[in-house]
C-alpha positions, 0 to 999 in steps of 0.5 A, a space after each residue: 557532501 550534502 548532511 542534513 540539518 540538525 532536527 527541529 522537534 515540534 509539540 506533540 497533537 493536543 488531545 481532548 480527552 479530560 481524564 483516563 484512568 491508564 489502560 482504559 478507553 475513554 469517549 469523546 463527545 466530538 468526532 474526530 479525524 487524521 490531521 493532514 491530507 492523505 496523498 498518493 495511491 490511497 487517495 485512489 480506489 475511492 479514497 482512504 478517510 480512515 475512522 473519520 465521522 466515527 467515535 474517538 476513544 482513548 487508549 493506553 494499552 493494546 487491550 485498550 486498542 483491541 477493546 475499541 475494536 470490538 465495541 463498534 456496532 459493527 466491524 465498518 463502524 468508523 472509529 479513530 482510536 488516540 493511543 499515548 504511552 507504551 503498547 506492548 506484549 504485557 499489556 496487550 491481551 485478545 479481545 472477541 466480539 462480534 466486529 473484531 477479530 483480534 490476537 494476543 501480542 499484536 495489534 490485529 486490524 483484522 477483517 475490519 474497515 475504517 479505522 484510524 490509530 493515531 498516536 497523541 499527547 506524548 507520544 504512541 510507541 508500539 514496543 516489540 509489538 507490531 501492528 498487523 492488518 489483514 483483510 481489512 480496508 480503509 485504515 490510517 496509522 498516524 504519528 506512532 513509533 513501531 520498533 525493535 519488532 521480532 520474528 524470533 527470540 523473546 518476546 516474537 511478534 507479526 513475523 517480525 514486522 513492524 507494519 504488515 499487510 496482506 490477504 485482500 488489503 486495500 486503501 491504507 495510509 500509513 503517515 509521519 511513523 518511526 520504524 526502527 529494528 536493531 540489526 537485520 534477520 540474524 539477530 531476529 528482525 524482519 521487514 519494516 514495512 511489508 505487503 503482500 497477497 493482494 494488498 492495494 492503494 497504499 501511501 507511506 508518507 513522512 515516515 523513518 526507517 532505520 537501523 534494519 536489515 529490510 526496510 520492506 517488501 511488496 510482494 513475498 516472492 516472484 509469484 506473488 504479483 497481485 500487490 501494487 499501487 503504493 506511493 512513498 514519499 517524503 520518507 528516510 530510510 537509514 542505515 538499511 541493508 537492502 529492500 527499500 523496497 523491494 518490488 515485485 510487480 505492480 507499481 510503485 511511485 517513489 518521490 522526495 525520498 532521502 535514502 541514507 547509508 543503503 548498505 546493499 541495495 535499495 529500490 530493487 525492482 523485480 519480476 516485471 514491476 514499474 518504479 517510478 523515482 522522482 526527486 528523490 536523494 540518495 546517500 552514501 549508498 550502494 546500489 540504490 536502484 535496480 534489479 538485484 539478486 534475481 534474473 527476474 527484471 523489473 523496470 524503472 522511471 527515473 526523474 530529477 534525482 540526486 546520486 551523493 556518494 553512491 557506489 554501483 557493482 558490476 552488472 551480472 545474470 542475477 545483478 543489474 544495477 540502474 547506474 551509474 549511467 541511470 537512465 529510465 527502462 519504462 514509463 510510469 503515469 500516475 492518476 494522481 497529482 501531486 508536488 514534488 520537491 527539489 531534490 537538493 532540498 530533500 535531506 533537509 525537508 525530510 529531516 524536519 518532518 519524516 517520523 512520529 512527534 514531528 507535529 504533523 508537518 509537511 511539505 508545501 513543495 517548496 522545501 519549507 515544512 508546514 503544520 497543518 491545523 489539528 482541526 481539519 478533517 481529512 480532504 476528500 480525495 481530489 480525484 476519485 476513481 469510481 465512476 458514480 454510476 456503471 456503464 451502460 453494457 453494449 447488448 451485442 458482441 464487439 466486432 473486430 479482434 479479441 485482443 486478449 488472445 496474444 496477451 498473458 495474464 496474472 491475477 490475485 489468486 486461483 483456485 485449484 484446478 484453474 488457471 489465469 491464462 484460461 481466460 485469454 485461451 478462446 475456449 469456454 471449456 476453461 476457466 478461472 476462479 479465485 481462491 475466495 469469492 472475490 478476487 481479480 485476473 488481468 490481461 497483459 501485453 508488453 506494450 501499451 493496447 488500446 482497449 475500449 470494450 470488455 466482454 467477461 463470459 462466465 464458464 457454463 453453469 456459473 452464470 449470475 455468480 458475479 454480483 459486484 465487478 469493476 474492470 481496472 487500468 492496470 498500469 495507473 490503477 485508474 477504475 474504469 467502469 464498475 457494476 453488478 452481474 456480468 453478461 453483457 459488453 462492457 463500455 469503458 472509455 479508450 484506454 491505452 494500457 499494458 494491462 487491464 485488469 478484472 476485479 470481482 468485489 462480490 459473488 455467490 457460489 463459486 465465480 467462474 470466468 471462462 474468457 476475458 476479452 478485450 477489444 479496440 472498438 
């Protein structure tokens, strides 16, 4: 049986910063950036640079953290925020101000864009205190230690998780963090790392998960569906009772992962989501990978992964495990590239570089750790998914069959009264709102359609309401056309998919879309 080698710890990131008095920020002269280059579904929808280009403060103290919030000239206002020593309920108070929107007892990245936490010198740990982001987009956690964050008991914290994300989060890069509970729900923890309603294009890179019940979630229950797009890799979970993660919906990618001791299960994949799981090392384990306590299934792409010592249960209604003959149940493509280690290597590789206080290392592909340069800012993302300009809409009808007729739907939300299968129902007397003014709805089918006009029709009185819009694939999450006001046919190009989806980023009034319809020519 394979174990993994002892662990090579590596210096901390230097910092320059030349005095703070504790608790109290400090500005630096010069800009400053995440180490590293971010990976996976976060380089995607435009990519996620974090506070890079913005101020860089000191803090020693949540308030400090909340107060650097709150001083930006706006709630976009880059920043990125070095954070050394202990964050914890005493030291962590609520600022207000006009580009924040903070709490007492968490860190709140709340309704804010373009920030990156990063943690320095000897270390950031977030003590049962957990760091919350809601409605916000564009964040980077880097080099941080959560732990022993709880939803019950003394002192409570974020629902007990040690990250969270949801309502409307997009494109964040969560990268070499430690996430640790000490016991599962009965003793008051919750998820490690969790998101849901609506949360987007994040990456979860050389980090442990360890000691806990949950190791995370994409999605709080069958019905919510909208998350999606997330990417783990190079990650350990160990000695984790079961979600890692569970998946509801959406898809999700899983490479070079080394899961240890999963004492229940693992990658559950539900309520018609699409794992794909490569290369990845799985470890005196049961049930790693499969649709587990539901009826609801989900699917899975499997690739080049190694099974050591795991244990498989009997297949029932609410029980469908991948092995132990695993074999692939869809096919999942990813608009990104990416390098995959051999899977034999993978305990070790992630041994030395998974977690807070590794120096940042990473992987070159080939099994052997490198330290990147502390000076380099962020890469921009190699392939960015907006297209720099909106298509040019087609003035007339699209001839041929409205495709949408014989597909389902689903979407972020809905307002009361509406409905998502109201736009695929051939009757412009129906239609679909979102809960907010922004929001998206999708058409599905079961087996990939080739689409290459769109037409949105917004239900009577309503037309103009949609001012900003971008038209998704919904299986990769590849943009494949944006712009602003609807009303005309859509180009985007061919495009073979299960599900297209419709987002709206901006509107006025109360955005109504009567149909959604897709053709093939």
């Amino acid at each position: 049986m394979r174990r993994p080698v002892a662990l090579r710890l590596c210096a901390g990131l230097a910092t320059t910063a030349v005095a703070a008095a504790a608790g109290v920020m400090l500005t630096m002269p010069t800009a400053s950036a995440a180490t590293g280059g971010v990976t996976g579904y976060a380089t995607q929808n435009g990519g996620t640079t974090g506070g890079a280009g913005g101020q860089t403060v000191r803090a020693t103290t949540g308030t400090a953290i909340h107060q650097a919030l709150c001083g930006r000239a706006s709630s976009s206002t880059p920043i990125t925020i070095q954070v050394e020593g202990t964050i914890n309920h005493g030291n962590t108070a609520k600022v207000s101000g006009e580009s924040c929107n903070t709490a007492a007892g968490v860190i709140e990245l709340k309704q804010i864009s373009n920030v990156t936490i990063v943690g320095v010198g000897n270390g950031a740990v977030f003590d049962q205190l957990g760091i919350h982001i809601r409605e916000s987009s564009n964040i980077i956690i880097q080099n941080v230690t959560v732990k022993n964050v709880k939803k019950s008991g003394s002192p409570t914290s974020n629902g007990g998780d040690a990250i969270s994300m949801e309502s409307g989060v997009r494109n964040v890069w969560v990268d070499h963090t430690t996430l640790e509970a000490s016991g599962g729900e009965s003793e008051g923890f919750d998820g490690l790392f969790d998101m849901k309603d609506n949360t987007q294009y994040v990456t979860l890179s050389y980090s442990t998960l360890r000691n806990s019940g949950r190791g995370g979630l994409i999605g709080s229950s069958e019905s919510d569906v909208s998350n999606g797009f997330i990417t783990f890799h190079h990650n350990l979970y160990e000695n984790i009772d079961s979600r890692a993660p569970l998946l509801r919906g959406g898809v999700a990618h899983m490479y070079n992962n080394h899961y240890l001791r999963l004492n229940e299960s693992g990658i559950n994949s539900r309520a018609g989501a699409r794992a794909k799981v490569d290369n990845n090392y799985f470890e005196d384990s049961k049930d790693v990978l499969g649709t587990f306590y539901t009826d609801a299934a989900g699917t899975w792409h499997v690739s080049g992964n190694v099974f050591d010592n795991v244990t498989w249960s009997a297949k029932g209604t609410d029980n469908n495990p991948a092995g132990p003959d695993v074999k692939s149940t869809t096919t999942v493509s990813v608009p990104y590239s990416f390098g995959l280690d051999p899977a034999n290597c993978v305990p070790d590789v992630v041994s030395r570089t998974a977690g807070a206080n590794k120096g940042l290392q990473v992987s070159d592909g080939n099994c052997t750790p490198q330290t990147p340069n502390p000076t380099e800012p962020t890469p921009t993302p190699t392939e960015p998914t907006e297209p720099p300009t909106s298509p040019s809409p087609t003035p007339t009808q699209p001839s041929g069959t409205n495709l949408s007729l014989t597909a389902g739907a689903d979407g972020s939300s809905k307002a009361d009264g509406t409905s998502y299968g109201n736009v695929r129902d051939g009757n412009l007397g129906t239609h679909w709102s979102p809960a907010g003014a922004t929001g998206s709805v999708s058409v599905k089918w079961g087996s990939a359609t080739t689409v290459s006009k769109i037409a949105i029709k917004e239900a009577s009185g309503s037309a103009g309401s949609i001012k900003g819009w971008r038209v998704l694939n919904g299986d990769t999450g590849t943009v494949l056309a944006s712009g602003t006001g609807v009303g005309s046919v859509i180009s985007i190009p061919q495009t073979s998919a299960r599900k297209f989806t419709f987002e709206i980023t901006g509107s006025t009034g109360t955005p109504k879309v009567a149909e959604f319809e897709t053709y093939a020519g």
